[in-house]
C-alpha positions as CSV (number, residue, x, y, z in Angstrom):
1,X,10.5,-38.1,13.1
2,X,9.2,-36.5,16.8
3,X,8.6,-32.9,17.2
4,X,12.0,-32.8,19.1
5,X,14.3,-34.1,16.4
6,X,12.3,-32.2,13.9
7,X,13.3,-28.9,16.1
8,X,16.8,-29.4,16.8
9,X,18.6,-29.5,13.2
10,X,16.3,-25.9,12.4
11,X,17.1,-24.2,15.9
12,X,20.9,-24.8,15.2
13,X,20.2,-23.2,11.9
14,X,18.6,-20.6,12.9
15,X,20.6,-20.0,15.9
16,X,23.5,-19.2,12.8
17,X,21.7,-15.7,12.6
18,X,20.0,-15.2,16.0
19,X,16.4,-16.3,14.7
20,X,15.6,-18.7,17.5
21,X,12.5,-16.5,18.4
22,X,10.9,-18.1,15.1
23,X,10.3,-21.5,16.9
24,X,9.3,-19.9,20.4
25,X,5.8,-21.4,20.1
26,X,6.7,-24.7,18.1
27,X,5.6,-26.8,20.9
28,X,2.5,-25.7,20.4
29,X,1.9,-26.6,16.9
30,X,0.0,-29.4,15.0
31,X,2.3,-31.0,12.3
32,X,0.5,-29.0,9.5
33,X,1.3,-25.4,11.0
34,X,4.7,-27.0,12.1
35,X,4.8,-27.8,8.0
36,X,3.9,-24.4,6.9
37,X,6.2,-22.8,9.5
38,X,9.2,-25.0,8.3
39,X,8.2,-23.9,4.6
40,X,8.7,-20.3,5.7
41,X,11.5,-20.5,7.1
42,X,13.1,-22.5,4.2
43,X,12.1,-19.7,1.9
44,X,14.2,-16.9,3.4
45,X,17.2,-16.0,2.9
46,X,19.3,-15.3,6.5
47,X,22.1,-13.8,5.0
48,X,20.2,-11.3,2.8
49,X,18.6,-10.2,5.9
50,X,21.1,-10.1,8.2
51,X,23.0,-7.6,5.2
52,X,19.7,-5.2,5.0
53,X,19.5,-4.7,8.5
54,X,23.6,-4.2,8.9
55,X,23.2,-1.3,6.4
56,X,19.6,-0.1,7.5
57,X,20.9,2.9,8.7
58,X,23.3,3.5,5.2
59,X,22.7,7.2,4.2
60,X,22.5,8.2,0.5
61,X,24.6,11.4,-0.1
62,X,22.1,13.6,-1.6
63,X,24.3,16.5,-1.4
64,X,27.0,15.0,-3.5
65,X,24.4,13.5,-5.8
66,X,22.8,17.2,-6.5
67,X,26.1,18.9,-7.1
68,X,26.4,17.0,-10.4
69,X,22.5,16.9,-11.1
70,X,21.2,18.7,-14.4
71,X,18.0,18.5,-15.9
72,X,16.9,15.1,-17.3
73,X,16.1,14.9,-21.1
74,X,12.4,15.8,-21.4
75,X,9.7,16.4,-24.0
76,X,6.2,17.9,-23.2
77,X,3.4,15.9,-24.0
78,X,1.8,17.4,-26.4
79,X,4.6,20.0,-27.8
80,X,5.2,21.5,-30.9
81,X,8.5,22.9,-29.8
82,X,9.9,18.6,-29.4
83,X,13.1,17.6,-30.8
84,X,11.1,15.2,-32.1
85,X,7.9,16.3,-33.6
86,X,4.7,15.7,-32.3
87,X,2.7,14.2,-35.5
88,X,6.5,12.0,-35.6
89,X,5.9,10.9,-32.4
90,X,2.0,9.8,-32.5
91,X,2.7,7.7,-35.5
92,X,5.9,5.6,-34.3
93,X,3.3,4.9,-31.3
94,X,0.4,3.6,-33.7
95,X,2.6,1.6,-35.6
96,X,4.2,-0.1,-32.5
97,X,0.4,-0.8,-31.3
98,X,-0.5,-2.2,-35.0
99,X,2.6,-4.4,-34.4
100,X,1.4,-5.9,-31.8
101,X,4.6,-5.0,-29.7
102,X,2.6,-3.7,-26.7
103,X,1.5,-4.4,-23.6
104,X,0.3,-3.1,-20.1
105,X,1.4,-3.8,-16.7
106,X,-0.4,-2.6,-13.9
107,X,1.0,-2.6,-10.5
108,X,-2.3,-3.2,-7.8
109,X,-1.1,-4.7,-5.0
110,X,-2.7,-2.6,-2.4
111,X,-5.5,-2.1,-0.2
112,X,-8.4,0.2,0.2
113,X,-7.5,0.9,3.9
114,X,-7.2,4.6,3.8
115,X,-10.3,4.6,1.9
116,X,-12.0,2.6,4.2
117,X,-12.2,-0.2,2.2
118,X,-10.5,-3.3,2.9
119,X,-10.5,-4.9,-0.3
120,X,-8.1,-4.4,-3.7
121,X,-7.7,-0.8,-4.3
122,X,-8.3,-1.3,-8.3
123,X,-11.9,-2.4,-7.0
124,X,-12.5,0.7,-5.2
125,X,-16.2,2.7,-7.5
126,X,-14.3,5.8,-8.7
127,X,-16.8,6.9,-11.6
128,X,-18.5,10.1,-11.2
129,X,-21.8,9.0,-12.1
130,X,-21.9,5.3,-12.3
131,X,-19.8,2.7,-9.9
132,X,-17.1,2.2,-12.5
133,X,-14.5,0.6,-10.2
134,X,-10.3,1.8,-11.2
135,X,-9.9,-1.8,-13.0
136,X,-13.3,-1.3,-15.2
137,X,-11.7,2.0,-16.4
138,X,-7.9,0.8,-17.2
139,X,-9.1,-2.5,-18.9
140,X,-11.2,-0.8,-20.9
141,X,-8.6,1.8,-21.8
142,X,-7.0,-1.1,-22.7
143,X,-9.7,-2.7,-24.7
144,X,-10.7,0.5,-26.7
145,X,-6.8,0.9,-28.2
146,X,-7.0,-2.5,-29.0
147,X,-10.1,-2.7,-31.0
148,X,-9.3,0.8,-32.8
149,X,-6.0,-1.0,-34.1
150,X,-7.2,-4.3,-34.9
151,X,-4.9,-6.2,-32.2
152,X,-4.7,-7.2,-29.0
153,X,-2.7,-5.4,-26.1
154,X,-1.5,-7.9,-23.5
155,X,-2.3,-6.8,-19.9
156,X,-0.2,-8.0,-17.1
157,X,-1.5,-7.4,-13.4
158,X,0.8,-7.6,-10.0
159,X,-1.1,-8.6,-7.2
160,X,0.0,-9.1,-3.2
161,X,-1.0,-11.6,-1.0
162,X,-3.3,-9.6,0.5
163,X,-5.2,-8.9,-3.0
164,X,-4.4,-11.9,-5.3
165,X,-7.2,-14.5,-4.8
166,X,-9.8,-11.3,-4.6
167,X,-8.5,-9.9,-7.6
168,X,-9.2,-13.3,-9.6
169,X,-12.5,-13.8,-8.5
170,X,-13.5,-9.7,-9.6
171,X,-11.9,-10.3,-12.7
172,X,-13.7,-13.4,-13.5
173,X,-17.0,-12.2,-12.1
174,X,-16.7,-9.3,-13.9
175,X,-16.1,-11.5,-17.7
176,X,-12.7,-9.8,-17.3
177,X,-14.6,-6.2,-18.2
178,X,-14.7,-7.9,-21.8
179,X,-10.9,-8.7,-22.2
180,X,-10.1,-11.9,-23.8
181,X,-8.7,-14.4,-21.3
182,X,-5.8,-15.1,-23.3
183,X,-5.1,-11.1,-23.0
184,X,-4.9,-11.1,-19.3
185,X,-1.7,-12.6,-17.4
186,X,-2.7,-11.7,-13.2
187,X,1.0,-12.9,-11.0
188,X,1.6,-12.2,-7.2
189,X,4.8,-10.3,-5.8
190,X,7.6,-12.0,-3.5
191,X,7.4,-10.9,0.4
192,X,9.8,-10.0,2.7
193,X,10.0,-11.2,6.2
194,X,9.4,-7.8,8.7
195,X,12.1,-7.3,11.4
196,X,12.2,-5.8,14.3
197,X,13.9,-2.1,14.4
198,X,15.8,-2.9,17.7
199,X,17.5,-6.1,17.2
200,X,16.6,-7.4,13.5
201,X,14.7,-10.3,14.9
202,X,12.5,-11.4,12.5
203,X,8.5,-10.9,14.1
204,X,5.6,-13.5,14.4
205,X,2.1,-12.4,13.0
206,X,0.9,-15.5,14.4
207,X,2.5,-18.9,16.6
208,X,2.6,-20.6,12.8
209,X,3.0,-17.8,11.0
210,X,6.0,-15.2,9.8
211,X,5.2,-11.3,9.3
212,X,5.3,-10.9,5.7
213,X,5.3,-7.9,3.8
214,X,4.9,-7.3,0.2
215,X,8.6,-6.9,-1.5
216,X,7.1,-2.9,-3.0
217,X,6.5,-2.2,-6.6
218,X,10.2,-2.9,-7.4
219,X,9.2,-6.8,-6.7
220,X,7.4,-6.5,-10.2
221,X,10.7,-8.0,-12.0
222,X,11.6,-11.1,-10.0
223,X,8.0,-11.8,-9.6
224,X,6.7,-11.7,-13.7
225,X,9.7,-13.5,-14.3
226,X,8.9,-16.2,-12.0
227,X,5.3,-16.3,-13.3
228,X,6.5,-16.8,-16.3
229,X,5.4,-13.8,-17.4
230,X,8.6,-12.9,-19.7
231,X,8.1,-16.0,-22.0
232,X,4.6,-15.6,-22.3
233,X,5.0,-11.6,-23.4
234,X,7.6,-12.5,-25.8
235,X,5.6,-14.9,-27.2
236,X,3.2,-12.5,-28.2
237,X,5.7,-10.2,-29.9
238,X,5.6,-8.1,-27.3
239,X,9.0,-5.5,-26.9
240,X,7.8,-3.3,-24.4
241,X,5.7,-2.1,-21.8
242,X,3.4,0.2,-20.8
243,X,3.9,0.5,-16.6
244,X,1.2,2.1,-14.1
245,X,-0.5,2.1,-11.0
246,X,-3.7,1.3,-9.9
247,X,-5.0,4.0,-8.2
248,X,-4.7,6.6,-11.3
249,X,-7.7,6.7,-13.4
250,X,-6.5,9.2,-15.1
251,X,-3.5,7.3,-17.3
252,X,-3.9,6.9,-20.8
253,X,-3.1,3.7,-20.9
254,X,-0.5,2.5,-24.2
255,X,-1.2,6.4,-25.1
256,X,0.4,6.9,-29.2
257,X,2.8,9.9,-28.6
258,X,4.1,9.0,-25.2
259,X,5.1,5.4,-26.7
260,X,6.5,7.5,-29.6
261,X,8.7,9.4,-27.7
262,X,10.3,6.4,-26.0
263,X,10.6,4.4,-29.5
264,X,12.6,7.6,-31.5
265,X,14.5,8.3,-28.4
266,X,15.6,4.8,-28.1
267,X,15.1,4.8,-25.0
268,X,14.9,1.6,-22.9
269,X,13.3,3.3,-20.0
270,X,10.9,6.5,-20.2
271,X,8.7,7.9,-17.5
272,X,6.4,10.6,-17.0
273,X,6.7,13.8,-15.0
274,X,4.9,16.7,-13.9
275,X,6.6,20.0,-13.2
276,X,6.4,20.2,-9.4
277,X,4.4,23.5,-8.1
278,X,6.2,23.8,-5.0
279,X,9.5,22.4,-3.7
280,X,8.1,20.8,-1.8
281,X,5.6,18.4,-3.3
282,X,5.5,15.2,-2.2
283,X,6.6,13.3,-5.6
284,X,9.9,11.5,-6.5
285,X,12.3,14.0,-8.2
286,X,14.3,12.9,-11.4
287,X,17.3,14.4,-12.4
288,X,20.0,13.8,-14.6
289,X,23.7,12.6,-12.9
290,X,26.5,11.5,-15.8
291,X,24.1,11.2,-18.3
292,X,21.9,8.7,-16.1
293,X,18.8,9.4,-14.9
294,X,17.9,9.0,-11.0
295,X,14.9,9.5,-9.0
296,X,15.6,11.4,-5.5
297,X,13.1,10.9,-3.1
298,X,11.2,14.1,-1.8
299,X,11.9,12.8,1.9
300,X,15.5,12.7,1.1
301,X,16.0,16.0,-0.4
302,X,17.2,19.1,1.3
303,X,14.7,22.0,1.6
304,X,17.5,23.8,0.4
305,X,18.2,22.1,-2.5
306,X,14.4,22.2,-3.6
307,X,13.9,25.5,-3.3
308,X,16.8,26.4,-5.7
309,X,15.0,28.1,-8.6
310,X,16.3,29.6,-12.4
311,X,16.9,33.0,-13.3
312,X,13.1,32.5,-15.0
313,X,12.0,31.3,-11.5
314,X,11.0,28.2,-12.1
315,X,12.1,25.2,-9.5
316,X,15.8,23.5,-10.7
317,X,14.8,20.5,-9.9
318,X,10.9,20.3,-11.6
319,X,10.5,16.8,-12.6
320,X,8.3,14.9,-10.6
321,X,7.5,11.2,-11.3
322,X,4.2,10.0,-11.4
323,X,5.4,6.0,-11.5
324,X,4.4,5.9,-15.4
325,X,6.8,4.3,-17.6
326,X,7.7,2.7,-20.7
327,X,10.1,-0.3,-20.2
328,X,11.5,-2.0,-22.8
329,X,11.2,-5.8,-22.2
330,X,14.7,-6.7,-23.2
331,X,16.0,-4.2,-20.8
332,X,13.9,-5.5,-17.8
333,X,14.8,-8.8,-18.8
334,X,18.4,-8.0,-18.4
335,X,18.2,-6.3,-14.8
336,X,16.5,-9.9,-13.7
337,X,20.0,-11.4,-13.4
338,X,21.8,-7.8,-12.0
339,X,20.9,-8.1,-7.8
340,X,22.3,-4.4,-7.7
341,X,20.0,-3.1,-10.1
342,X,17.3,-2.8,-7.6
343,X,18.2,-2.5,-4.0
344,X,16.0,-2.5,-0.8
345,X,14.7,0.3,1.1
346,X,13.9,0.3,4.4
347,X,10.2,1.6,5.7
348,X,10.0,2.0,8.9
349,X,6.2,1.2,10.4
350,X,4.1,0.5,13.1
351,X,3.6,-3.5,13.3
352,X,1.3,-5.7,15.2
353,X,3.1,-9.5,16.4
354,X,3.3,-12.2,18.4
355,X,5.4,-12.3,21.4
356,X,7.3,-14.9,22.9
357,X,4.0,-15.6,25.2
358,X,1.6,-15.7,22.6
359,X,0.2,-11.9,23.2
360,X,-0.8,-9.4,20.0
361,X,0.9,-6.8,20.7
362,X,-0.2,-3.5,18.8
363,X,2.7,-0.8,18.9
364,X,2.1,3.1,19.2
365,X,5.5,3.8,17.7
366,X,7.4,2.3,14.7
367,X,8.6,-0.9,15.8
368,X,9.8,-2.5,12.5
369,X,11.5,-2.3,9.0
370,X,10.1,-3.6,6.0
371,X,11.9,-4.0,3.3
372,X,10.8,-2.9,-0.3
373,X,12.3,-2.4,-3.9
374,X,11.3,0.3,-6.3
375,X,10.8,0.0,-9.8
376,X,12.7,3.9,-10.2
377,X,16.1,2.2,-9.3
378,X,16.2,0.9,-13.0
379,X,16.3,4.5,-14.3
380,X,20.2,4.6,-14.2
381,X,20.5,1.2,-15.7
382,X,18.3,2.2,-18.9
383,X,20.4,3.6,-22.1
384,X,18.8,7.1,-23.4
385,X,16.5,7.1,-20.9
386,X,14.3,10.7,-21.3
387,X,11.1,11.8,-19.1
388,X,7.9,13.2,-21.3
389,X,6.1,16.0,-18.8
390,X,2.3,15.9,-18.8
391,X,-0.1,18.3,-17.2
392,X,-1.4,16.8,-14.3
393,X,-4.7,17.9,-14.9
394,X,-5.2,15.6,-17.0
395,X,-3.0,12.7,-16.4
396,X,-2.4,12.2,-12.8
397,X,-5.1,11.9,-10.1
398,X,-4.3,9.4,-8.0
399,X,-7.0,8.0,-5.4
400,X,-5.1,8.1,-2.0
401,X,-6.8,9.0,1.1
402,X,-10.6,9.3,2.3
403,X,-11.8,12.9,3.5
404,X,-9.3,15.3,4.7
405,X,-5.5,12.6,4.9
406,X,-4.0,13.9,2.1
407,X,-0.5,13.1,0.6
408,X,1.0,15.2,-1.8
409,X,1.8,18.2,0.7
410,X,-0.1,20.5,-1.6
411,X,-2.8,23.0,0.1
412,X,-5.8,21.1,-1.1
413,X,-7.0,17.4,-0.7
414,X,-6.1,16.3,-4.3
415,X,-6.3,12.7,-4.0
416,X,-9.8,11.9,-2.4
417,X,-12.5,9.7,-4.3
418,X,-14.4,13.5,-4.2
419,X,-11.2,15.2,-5.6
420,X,-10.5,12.3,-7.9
421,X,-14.6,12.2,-9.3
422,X,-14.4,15.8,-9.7
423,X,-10.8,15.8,-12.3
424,X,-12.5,13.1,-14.1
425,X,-16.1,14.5,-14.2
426,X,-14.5,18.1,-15.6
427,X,-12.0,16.4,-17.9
428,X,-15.5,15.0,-19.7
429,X,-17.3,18.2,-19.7
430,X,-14.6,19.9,-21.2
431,X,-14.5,17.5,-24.2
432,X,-18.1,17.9,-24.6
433,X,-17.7,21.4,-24.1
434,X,-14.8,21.2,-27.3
435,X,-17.2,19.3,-29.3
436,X,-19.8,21.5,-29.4
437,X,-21.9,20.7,-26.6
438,X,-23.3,22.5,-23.7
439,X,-23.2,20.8,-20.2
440,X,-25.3,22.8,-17.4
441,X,-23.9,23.7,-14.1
442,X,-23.5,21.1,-11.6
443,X,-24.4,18.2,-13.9
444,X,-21.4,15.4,-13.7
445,X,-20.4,13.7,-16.5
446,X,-18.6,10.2,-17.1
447,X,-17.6,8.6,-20.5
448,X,-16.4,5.1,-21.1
449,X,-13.2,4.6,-23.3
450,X,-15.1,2.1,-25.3
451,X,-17.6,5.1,-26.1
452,X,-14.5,7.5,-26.6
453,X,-11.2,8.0,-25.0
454,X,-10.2,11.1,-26.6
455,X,-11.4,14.4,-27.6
456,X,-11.0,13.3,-31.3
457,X,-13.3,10.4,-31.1
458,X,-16.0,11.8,-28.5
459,X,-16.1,15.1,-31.6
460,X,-16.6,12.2,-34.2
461,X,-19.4,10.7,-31.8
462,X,-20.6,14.2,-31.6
463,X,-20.9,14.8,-35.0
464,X,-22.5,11.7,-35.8
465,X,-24.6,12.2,-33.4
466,X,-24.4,10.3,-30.7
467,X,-24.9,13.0,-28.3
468,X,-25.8,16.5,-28.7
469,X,-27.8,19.4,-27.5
470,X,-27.7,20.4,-23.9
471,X,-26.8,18.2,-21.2
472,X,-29.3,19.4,-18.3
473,X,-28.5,16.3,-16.2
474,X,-25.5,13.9,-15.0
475,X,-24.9,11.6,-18.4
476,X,-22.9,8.5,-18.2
477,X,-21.8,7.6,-21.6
């Protein structure tokens, strides 16, 4: 079949949703890229499109939403006020653990760029004294749980196009930071085509090639369940999992009481929150509506509304998500085959593309909507769903932006590699400090979780003497 005959069916196709423009340079193609083209196209769905870009402009009505928003259900990490006690807690997470029932799922999909470092983020040197990369620290997180229990937790890792092949070849360079390969299940997230914001014409990165953009953090069900990633989970006895992001060294990963609190509560979905210091922190806000749960986002809710305080004084609406869950497998496996349980967003960005006479064009404005799904949207979906509030000075530092781009609209640069070395440096001395040993000024400290990942165990190590004395210089353990 001639390029010409080849064209003709797919342009009438196309021309059923005004996408013409997708074959403006198909003269110009060798068979192979006239292949690959033809393969993109066939991937898409038109009428999916067409519907996001009809209702791009749909407003959510956050004032009707707030009128009947309470507090959600919450516990405080480490409480001894709890509905459920503490000591309760800890053990329902060991046992599950023991069981085998566990596994991780970390969501690192994106790129270094704000960083100034074009490569997966969860390869980005984050130790304070050595050049422990973000993956090196959660795997062995991971790793240390597993061998203090006696059995393996599972770890599941959502790439993007952009990070997938690099992220095999650091894993396997790196002996998989000593995790069993059978442990380790790595899958890629769908795309969505971009559009343009004027006329929802799909854009060209290239005369062959379709502007893609990665499907958000939401893409994480269709995409484990088309990597097989539900059968293989289940097949380890695995009921639930433990859900993070990348660029937060500071999660304890599968930790006992937060797992605890989700198993007593029944929960099939349980996040944790910090208690938001100003109204206006940049953090999704989740409240309870009807006895569901829902996350409203901070760029959709009123100043108004978030300054509205207590009689005590303290914010109404305080719980701010710092994308750590605990999702029961059963439940996600469920909301697969619901379409409505996570719908797109629409971000708005500044794209580069092709025009129709082969120029790059690089826009100084917006010019196009991506589409994206967040993992939040399940919240309302998940039975007895509760949120456990952490202190954020020990939980959540997440690795953002390089010098002074910050994100969290909070007075100081929070989320810098200096910021982010600095939590995790004093979070060490402090446990030193605890156990009985004395750190000098200005020395920085790092400890692996395979040398300790609690205070408990670094006192054991302390009284067994592993370490002691006075720590005059910066000690990596």
């Amino acid at each position: 079949m001639n390029s010409v005959t080849q064209k003709q069916p797919l342009l009438s196709h196309l021309a059923l949703f005004g996408q013409e423009q997708l074959l403006v340079h198909w003269n110009t193609l060798t068979d192979l890229q006239r292949q690959g083209l033809v393969a993109q196209i066939d991937s898409i769905d038109f009428e999916q499109l067409a519907s996001l870009y009809k209702n791009r402009n749909r407003l959510i009505d956050v004032a009707a939403m707030i009128t009947q928003a309470i507090e959600p259900p919450a516990y405080l990490f480490g409480g001894n006020v709890n509905t459920i006690p503490r000591s309760d807690a800890i053990q329902a997470g060991r046992n599950a653990i023991a069981a085998g029932k566990v596994a991780a799922l970390v969501v690192a999909g994106g790129q270094g760029t704000r960083l100034g470092f074009d490569h997966p983020k969860g390869m980005y040197s984050i130790g304070p004294v050595g050049d422990t990369t973000l993956f090196q620290i959660h795997v062995e997180k991971i790793l240390a749980r597993s061998r203090h229990y006696g059995k393996p937790i599972p770890l599941c890792i959502m790439t993007s196009p952009a990070t997938h092949d690099e992220t095999i070849e650091f894993f396997s360079k790196h002996n998989r930071f000593g995790l069993a390969e059978s442990d380790l299940h790595i899958f890629c997230q769908g795309t969505m085509p971009v559009v343009s914001i004027a006329d929802g014409k799909i854009l060209l990165a290239a005369p062959d090639q379709i502007a893609m953009s990665p499907d958000g953090h939401g893409g994480m069900l269709a995409a484990l369940h088309a990597s097989g990633g539900f059968d293989w989970l289940r097949s380890r006895g695995v009921v639930m999992l433990f859900y993070f992001q990348v660029d937060n060294p500071l999660v304890d990963v599968a930790n006992e009481e937060f797992l605890g609190y989700h198993i007593l509560s029944r929960s099939e979905l349980t996040s944790q929150v910090v208690r938001k210091q100003s109204p206006q922190e940049k953090v999704g806000n989740i409240v309870s509506i009807n006895k569901r749960l829902h996350v409203i986002e901070y760029s959709d809710l009123p100043d108004e509304y978030a300054a509205r305080r207590k009689p005590d004084g303290s914010l109404e609406i305080w719980a701010g998500s710092i994308a750590v869950h605990v999702m029961e497998l059963d439940f996600l496996a469920r909301q697969t085959e619901c379409k409505s349980s996570l719908p797109f967003h629409v971000a708005k960005k500044k794209t580069p593309y092709l025009d129709a006479s082969g120029n790059l064009v690089q826009p100084l404005e917006p010019n196009a909507i991506k589409f994206e799904r967040f993992i939040f949207d399940l919240l309302p979906a998940a039975d007895n769903a509760i949120v456990v509030e952490v202190d954020p000075r020990y939980h959540f530092a997440p690795l953002k932006n390089c010098g002074s781009q910050y994100s969290h609209g909070i007075s100081s640069p929070t989320d810098t590699p200096e910021s982010v070395r600095d939590q995790l440096s004093g979070i060490y001395i402090e446990w030193l400090t605890q156990a009985g040993v004395r750190v000098a000024p200005s020395v920085r400290v790092e400890i692996s979780p395979l040398f300790a990942y609690s205070l408990e165990m670094l006192a054991d190590r302390v009284k067994r003497g592993f370490v002691s004395g006075v720590i005059e210089s910066d000690l990596q353990l």
